[in-house]
MDTraj code that builds the backbone (N, CA, C; nanometers):
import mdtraj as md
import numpy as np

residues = "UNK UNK UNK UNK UNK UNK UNK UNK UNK UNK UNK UNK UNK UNK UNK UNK UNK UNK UNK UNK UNK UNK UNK UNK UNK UNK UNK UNK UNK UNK UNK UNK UNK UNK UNK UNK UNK UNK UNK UNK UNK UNK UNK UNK UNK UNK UNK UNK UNK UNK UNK UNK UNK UNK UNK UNK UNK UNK UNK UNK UNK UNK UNK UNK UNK UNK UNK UNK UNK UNK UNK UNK UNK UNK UNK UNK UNK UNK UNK UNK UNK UNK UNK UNK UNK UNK UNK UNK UNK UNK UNK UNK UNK UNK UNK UNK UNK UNK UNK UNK UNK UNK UNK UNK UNK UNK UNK UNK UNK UNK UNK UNK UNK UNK UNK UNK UNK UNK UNK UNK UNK UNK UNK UNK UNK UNK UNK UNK UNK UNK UNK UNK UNK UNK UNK UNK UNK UNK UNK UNK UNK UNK UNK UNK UNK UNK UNK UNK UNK UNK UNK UNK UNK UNK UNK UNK UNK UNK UNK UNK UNK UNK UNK UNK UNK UNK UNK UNK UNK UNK UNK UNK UNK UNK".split()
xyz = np.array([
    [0.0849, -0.1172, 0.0000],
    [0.0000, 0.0000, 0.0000],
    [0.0901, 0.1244, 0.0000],
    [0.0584, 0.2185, -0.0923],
    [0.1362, 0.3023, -0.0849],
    [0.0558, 0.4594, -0.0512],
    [0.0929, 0.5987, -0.0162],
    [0.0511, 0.6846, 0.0744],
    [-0.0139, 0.7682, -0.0427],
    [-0.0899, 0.8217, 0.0290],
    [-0.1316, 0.9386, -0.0369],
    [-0.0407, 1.0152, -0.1291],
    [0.0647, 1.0924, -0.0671],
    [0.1063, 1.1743, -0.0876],
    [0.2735, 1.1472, -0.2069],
    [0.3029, 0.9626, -0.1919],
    [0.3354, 0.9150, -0.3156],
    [0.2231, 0.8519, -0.4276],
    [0.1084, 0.8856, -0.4523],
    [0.0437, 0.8475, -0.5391],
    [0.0080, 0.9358, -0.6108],
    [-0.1171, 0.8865, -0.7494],
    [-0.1430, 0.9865, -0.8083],
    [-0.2166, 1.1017, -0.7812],
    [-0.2621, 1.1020, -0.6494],
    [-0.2845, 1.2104, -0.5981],
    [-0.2494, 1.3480, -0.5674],
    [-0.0694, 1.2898, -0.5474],
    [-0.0298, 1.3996, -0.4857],
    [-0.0279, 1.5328, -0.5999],
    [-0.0210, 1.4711, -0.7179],
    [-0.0749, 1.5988, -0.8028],
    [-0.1520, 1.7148, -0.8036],
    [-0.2662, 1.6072, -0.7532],
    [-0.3949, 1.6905, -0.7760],
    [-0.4002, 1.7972, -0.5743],
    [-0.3192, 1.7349, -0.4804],
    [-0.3811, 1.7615, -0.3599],
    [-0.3135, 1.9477, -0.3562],
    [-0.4389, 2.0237, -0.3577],
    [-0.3803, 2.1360, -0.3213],
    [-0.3558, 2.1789, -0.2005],
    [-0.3326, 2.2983, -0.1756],
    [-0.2650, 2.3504, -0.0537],
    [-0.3777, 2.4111, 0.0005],
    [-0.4456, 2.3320, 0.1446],
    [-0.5472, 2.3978, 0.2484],
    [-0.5040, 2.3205, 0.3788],
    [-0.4750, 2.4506, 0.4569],
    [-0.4777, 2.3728, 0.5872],
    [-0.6179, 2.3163, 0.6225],
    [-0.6571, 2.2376, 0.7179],
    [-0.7760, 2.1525, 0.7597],
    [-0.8630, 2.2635, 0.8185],
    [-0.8048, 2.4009, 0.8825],
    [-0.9111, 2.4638, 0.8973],
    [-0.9461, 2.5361, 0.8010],
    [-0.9133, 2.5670, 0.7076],
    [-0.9259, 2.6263, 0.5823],
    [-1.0172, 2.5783, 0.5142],
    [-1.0067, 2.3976, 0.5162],
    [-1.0499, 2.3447, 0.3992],
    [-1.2208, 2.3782, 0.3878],
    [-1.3175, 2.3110, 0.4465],
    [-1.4231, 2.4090, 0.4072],
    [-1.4523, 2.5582, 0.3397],
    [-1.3957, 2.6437, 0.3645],
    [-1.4175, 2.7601, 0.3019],
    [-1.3282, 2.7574, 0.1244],
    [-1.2241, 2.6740, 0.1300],
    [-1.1476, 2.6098, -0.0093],
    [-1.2568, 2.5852, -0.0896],
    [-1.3628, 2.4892, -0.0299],
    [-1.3787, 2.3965, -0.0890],
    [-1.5043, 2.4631, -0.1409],
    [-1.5724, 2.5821, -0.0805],
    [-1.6922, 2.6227, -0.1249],
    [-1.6711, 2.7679, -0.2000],
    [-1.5686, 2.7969, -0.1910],
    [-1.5000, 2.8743, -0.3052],
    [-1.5272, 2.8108, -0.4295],
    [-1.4090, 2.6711, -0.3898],
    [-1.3918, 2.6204, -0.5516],
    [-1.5795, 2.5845, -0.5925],
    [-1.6154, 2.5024, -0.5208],
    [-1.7354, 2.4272, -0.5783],
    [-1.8202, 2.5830, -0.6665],
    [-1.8186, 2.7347, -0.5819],
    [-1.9134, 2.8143, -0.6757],
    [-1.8431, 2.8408, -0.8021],
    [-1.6684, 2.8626, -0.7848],
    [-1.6225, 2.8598, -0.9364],
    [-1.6233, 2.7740, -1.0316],
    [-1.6376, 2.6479, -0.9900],
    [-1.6670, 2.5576, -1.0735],
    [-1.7670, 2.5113, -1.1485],
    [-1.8614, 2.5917, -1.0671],
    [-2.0525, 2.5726, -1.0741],
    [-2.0842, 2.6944, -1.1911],
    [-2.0078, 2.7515, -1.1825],
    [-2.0212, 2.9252, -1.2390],
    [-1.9770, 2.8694, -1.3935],
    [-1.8550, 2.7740, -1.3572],
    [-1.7786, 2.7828, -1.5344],
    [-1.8536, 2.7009, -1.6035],
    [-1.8919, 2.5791, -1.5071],
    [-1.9982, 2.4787, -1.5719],
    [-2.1264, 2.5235, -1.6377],
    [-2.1918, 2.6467, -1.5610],
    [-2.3271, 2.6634, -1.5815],
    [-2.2698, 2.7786, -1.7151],
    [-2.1654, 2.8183, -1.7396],
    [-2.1670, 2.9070, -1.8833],
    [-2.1074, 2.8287, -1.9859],
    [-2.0922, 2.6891, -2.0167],
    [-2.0855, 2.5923, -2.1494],
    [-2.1783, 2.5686, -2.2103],
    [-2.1370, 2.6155, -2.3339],
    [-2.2608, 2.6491, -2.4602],
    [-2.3287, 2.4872, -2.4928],
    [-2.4472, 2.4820, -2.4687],
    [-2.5001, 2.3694, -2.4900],
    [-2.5042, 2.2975, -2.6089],
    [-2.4458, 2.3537, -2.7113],
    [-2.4380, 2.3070, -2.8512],
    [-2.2505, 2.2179, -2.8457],
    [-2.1221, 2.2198, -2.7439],
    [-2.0938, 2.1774, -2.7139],
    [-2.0939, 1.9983, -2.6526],
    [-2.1689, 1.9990, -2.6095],
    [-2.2107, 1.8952, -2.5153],
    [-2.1096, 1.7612, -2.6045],
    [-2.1480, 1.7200, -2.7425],
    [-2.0932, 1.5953, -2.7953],
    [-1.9746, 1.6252, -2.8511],
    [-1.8969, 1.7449, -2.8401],
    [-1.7855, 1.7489, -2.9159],
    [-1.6368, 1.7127, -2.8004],
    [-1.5580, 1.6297, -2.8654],
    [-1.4597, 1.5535, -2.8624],
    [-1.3838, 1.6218, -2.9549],
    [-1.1936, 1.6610, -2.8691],
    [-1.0958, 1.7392, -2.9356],
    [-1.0250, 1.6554, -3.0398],
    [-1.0370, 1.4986, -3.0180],
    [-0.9850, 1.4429, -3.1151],
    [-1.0539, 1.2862, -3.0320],
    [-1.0259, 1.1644, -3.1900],
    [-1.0151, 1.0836, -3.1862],
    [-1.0189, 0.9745, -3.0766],
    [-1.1316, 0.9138, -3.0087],
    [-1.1159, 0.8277, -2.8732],
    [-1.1156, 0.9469, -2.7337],
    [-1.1566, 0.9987, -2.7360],
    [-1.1302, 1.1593, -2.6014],
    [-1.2920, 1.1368, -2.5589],
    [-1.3115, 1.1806, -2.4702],
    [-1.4242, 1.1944, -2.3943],
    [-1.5225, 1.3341, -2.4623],
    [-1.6132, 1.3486, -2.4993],
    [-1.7228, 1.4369, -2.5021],
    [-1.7413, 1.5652, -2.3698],
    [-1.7201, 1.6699, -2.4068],
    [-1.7910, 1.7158, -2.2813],
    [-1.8617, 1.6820, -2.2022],
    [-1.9724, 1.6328, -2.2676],
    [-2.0590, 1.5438, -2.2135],
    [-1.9982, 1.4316, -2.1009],
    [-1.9248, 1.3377, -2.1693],
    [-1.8429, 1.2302, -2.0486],
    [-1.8000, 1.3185, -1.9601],
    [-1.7021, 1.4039, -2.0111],
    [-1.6190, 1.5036, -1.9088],
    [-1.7146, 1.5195, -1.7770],
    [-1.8021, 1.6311, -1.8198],
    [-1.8837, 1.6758, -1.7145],
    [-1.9005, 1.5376, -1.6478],
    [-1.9414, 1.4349, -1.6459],
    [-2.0031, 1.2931, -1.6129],
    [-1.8813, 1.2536, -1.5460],
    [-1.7812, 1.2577, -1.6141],
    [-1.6394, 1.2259, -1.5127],
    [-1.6132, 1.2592, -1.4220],
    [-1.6263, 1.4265, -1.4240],
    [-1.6501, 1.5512, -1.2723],
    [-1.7611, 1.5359, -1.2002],
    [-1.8031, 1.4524, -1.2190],
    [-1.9765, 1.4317, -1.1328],
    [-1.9295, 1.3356, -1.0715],
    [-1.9062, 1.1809, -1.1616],
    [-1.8658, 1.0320, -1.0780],
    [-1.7309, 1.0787, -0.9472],
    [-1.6320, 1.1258, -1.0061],
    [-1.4957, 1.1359, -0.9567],
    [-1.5632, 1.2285, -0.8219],
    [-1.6204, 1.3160, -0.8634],
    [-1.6802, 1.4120, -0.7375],
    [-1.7182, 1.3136, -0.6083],
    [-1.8458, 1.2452, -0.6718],
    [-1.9019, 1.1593, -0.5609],
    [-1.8241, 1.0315, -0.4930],
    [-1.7757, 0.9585, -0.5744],
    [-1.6742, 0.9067, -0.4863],
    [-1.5804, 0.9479, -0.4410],
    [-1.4796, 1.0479, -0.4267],
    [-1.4041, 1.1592, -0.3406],
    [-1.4965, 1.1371, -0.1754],
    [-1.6120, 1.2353, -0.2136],
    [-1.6837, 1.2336, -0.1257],
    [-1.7015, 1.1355, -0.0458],
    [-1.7405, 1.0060, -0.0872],
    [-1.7905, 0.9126, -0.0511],
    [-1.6762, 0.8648, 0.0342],
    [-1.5823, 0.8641, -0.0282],
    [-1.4674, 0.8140, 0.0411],
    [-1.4149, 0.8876, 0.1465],
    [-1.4364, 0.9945, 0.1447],
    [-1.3736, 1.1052, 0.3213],
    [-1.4887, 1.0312, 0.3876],
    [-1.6188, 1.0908, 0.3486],
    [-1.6935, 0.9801, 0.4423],
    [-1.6457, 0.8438, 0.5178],
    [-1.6823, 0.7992, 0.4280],
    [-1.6476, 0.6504, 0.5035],
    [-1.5325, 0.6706, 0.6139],
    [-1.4165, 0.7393, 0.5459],
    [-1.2838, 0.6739, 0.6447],
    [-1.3255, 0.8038, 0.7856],
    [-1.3985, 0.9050, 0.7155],
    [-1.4515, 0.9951, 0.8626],
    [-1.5097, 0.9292, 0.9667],
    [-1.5646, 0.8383, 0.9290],
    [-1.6893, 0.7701, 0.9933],
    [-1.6334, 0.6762, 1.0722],
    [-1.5016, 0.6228, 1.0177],
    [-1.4106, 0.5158, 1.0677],
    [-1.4289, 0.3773, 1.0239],
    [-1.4358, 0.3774, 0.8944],
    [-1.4245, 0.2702, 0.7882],
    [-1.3136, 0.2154, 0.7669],
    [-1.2635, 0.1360, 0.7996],
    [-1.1742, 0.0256, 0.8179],
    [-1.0929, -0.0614, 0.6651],
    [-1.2187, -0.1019, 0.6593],
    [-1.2455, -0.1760, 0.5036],
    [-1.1448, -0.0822, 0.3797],
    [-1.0804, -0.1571, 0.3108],
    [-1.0414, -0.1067, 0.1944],
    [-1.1324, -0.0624, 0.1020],
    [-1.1472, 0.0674, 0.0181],
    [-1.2485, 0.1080, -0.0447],
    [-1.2012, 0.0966, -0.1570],
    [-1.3049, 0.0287, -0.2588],
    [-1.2491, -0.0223, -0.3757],
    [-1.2079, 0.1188, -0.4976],
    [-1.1323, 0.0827, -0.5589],
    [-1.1292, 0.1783, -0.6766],
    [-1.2489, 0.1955, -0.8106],
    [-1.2068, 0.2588, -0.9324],
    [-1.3019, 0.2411, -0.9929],
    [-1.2375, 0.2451, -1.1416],
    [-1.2936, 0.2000, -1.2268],
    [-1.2305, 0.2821, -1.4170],
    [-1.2956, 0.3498, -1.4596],
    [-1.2401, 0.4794, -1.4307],
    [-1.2872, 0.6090, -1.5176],
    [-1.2969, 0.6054, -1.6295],
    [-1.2298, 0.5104, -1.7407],
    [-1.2868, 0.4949, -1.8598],
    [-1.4286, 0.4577, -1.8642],
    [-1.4415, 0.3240, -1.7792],
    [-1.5314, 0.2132, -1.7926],
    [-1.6681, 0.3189, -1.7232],
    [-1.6795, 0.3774, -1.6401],
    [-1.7644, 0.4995, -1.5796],
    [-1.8466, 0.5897, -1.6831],
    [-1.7007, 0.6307, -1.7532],
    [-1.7472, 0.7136, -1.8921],
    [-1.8034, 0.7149, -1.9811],
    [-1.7960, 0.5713, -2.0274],
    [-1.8191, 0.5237, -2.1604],
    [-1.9897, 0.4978, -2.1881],
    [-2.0193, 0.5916, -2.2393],
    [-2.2171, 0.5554, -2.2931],
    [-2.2668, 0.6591, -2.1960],
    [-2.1749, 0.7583, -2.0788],
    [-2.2775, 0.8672, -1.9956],
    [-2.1853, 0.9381, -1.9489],
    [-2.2713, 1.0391, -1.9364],
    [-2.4320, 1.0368, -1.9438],
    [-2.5069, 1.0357, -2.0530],
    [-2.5855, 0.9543, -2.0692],
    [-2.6699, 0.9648, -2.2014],
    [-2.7116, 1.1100, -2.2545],
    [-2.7034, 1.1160, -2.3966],
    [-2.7179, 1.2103, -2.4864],
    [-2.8810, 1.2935, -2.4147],
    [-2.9492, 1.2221, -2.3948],
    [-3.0421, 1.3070, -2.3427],
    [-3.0485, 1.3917, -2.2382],
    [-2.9194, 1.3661, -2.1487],
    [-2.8611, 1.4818, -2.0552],
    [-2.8142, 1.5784, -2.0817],
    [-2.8474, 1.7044, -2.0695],
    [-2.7463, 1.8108, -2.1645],
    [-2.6805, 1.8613, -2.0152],
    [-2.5708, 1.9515, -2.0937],
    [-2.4610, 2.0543, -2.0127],
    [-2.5299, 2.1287, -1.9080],
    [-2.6552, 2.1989, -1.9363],
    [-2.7352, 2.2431, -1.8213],
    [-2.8006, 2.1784, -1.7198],
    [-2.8673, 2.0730, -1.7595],
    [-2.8485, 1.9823, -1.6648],
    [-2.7422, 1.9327, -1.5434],
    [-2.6556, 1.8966, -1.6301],
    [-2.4927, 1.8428, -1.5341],
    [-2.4745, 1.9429, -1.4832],
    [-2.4635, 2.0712, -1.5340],
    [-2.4355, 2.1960, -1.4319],
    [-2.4919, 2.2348, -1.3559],
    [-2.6505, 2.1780, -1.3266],
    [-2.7043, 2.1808, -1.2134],
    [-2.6735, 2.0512, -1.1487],
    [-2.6773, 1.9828, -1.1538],
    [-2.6355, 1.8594, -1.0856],
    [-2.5258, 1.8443, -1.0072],
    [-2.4089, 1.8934, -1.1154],
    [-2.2960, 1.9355, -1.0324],
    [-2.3589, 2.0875, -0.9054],
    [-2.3751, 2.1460, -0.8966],
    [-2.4063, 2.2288, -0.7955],
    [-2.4778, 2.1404, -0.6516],
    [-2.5916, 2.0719, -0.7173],
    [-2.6705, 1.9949, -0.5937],
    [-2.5706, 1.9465, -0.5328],
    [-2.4827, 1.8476, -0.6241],
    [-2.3212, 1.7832, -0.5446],
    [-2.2877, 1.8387, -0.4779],
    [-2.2244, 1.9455, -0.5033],
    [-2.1593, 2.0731, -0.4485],
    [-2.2292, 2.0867, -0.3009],
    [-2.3326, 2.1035, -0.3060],
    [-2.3953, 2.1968, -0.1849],
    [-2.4026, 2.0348, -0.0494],
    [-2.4415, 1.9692, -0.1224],
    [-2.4438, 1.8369, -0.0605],
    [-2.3107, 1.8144, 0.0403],
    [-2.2131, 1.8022, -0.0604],
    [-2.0893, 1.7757, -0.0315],
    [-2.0104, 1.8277, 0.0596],
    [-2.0182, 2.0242, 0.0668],
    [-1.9960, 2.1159, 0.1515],
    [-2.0362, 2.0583, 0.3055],
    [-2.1750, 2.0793, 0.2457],
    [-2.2407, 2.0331, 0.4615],
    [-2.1976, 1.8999, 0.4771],
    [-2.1738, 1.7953, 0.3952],
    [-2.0980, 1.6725, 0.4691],
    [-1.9310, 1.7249, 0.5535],
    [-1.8955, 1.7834, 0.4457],
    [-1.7366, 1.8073, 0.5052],
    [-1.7477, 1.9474, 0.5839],
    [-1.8678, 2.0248, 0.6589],
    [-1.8786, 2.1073, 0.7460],
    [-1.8827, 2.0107, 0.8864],
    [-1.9571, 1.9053, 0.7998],
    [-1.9572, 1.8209, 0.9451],
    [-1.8668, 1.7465, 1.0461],
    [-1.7368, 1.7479, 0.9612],
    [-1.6463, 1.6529, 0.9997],
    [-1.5985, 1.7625, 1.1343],
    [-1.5257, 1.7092, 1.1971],
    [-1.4343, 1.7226, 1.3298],
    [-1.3108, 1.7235, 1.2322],
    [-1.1716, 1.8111, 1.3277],
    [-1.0674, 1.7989, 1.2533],
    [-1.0098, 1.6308, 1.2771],
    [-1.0781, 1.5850, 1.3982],
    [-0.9858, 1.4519, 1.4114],
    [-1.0409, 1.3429, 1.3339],
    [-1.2024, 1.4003, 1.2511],
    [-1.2299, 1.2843, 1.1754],
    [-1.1789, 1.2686, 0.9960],
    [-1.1174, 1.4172, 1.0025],
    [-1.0671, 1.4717, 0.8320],
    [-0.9172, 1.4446, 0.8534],
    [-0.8730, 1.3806, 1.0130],
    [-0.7426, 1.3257, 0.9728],
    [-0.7401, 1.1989, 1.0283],
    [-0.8460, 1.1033, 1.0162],
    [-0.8104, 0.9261, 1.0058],
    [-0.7645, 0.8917, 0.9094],
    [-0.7474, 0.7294, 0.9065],
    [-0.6616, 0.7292, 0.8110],
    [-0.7478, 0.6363, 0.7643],
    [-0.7672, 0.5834, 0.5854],
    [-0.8197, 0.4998, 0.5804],
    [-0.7489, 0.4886, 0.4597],
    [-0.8284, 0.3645, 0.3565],
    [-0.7550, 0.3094, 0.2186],
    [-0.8581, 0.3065, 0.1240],
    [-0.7946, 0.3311, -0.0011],
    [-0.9090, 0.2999, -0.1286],
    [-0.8063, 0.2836, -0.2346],
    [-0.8121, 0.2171, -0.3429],
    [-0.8208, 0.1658, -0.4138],
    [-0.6146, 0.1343, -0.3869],
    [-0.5849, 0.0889, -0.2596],
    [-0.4297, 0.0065, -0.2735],
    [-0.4019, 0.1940, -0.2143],
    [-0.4384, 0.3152, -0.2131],
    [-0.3329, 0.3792, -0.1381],
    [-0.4221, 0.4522, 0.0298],
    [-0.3144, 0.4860, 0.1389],
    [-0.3761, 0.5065, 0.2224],
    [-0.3436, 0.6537, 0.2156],
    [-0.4972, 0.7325, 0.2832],
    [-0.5259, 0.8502, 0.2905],
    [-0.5861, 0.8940, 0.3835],
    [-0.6400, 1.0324, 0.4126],
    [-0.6794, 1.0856, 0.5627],
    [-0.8283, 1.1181, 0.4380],
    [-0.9018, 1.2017, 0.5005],
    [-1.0145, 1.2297, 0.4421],
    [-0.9950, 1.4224, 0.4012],
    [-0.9032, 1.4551, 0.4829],
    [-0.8753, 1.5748, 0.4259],
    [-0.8176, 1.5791, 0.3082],
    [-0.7195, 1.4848, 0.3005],
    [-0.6238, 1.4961, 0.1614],
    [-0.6773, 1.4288, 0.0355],
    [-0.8180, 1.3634, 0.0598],
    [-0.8725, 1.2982, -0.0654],
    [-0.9832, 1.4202, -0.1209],
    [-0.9861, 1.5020, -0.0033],
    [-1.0807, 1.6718, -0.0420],
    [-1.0127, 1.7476, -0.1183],
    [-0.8790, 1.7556, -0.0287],
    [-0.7826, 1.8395, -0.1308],
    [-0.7601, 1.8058, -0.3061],
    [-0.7390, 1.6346, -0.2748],
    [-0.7293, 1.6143, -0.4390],
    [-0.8781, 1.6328, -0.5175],
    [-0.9687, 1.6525, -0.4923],
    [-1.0975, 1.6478, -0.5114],
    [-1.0437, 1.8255, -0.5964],
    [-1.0733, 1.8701, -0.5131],
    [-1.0345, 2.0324, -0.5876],
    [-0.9546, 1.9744, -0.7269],
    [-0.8259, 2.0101, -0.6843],
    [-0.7157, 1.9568, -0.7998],
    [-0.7416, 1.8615, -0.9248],
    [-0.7947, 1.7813, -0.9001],
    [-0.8834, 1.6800, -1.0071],
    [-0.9568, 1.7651, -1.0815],
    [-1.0836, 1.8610, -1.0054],
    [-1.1761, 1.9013, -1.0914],
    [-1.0912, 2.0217, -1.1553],
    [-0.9833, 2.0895, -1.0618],
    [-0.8948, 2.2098, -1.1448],
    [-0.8732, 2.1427, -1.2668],
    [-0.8051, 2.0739, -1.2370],
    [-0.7195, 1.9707, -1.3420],
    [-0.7956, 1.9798, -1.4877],
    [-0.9338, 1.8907, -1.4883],
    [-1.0231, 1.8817, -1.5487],
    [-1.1245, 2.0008, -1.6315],
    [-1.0871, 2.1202, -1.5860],
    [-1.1480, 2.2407, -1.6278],
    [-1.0507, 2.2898, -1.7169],
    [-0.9238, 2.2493, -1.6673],
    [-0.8207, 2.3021, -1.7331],
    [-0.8044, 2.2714, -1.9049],
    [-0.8419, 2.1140, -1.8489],
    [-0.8254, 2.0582, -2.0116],
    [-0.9590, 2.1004, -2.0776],
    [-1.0502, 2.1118, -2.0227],
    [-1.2024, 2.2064, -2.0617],
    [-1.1899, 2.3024, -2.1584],
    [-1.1107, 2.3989, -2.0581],
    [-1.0936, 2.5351, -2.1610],
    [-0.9949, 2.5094, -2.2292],
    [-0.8487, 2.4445, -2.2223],
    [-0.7695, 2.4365, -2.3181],
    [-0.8235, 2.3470, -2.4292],
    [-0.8703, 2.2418, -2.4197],
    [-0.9141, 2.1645, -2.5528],
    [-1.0131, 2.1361, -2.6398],
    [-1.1248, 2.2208, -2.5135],
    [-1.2776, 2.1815, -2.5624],
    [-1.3213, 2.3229, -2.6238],
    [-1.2817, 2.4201, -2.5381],
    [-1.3446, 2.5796, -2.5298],
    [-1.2670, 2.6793, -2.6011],
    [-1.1601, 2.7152, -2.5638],
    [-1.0687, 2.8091, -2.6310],
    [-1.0834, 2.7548, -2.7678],
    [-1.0355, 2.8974, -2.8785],
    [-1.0275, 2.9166, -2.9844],
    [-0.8888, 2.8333, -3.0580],
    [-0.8994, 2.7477, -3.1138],
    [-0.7895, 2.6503, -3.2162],
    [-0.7683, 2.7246, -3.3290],
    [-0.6512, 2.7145, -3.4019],
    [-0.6167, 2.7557, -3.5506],
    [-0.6950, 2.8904, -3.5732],
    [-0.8054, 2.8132, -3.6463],
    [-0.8037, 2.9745, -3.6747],
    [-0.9143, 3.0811, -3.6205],
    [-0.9401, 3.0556, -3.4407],
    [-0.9849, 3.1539, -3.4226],
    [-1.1172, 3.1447, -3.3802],
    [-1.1317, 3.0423, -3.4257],
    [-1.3046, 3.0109, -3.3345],
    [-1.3272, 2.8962, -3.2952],
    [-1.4246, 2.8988, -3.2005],
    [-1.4338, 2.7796, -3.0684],
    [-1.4665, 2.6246, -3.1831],
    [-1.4227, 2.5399, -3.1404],
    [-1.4370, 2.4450, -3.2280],
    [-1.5634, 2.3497, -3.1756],
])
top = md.Topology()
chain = top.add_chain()
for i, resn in enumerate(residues, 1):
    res = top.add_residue(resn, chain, resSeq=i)
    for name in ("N", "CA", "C"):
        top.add_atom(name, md.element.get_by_symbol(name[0]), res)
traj = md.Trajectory(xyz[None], top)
């Protein structure tokens, strides 16, 4: 088993102290809610190239990845013992959200998450956002799987506007 902070996490885990982290986290969730809820809905099925995820998946990726984050401070808050299994974000992706979901949708959805998610991790104690627990082979506290939670969805916005949104060649959104 290897730590948090040598895994692929440590990428994504940004910088909040534990008393911080709530107010981090409801920062990020309205900027994120804000960028989500202004993607042009005519977007939704376009893919930057070849085998890539759809906005559509994307958003669906930032939704799944969201809730299990969550799910997982939970548990080990709670004092979950049990190894928490991992998951394939391909295999997650693939066929959803169905085409009949659009971008406005997910961008509300993502918000309900959001607000959900906040009052779970208002609830924690600092001594329950630093147990220790395991998921998928690495061990983590429940603060530092919040932190990567941010970083993931940064991460993920990033490639948003760089590949999906911004202007290519020559100049207009593709």
């Amino acid at each position: 088993m290897i730590e948090a902070s040598e895994s692929y996490m440590r990428h994504y885990m940004v910088e909040a102290p534990s008393e911080s982290l709530p107010e981090k986290l409801r920062r990020h969730f309205e900027e994120t809610g804000k960028t989500l809820g202004e993607l042009p809905p005519e977007k939704a099925d376009y893919a930057y190239a070849e085998g890539k995820w759809t906005v559509r998946q994307l958003l669906g990726h930032i939704l799944i990845a969201h809730r299990i984050f969550v799910t997982r401070a939970i548990c080990v808050s709670r004092g979950e013992q049990k190894p928490l299994p991992g998951f394939d974000e391909n295999g997650y992706a693939s066929n959803w959200p169905p085409e009949t979901v659009g971008l406005p949708e997910l961008a509300r959805a993502y918000a309900g998450e959001a607000q959900v998610s906040l009052r779970w991790v208002c609830w924690m104690t600092p001594e329950e956002l630093h147990r220790v627990g395991e998921a998928n082979g690495i061990r983590f506290r429940p603060e530092q799987i919040l932190r990567a939670l941010i970083g993931h969805e940064r991460h993920h916005l990033g490639v948003l506007q760089e590949r999906y949104v911004t202007p290519v060649g020559n100049g207009k959104n593709t």
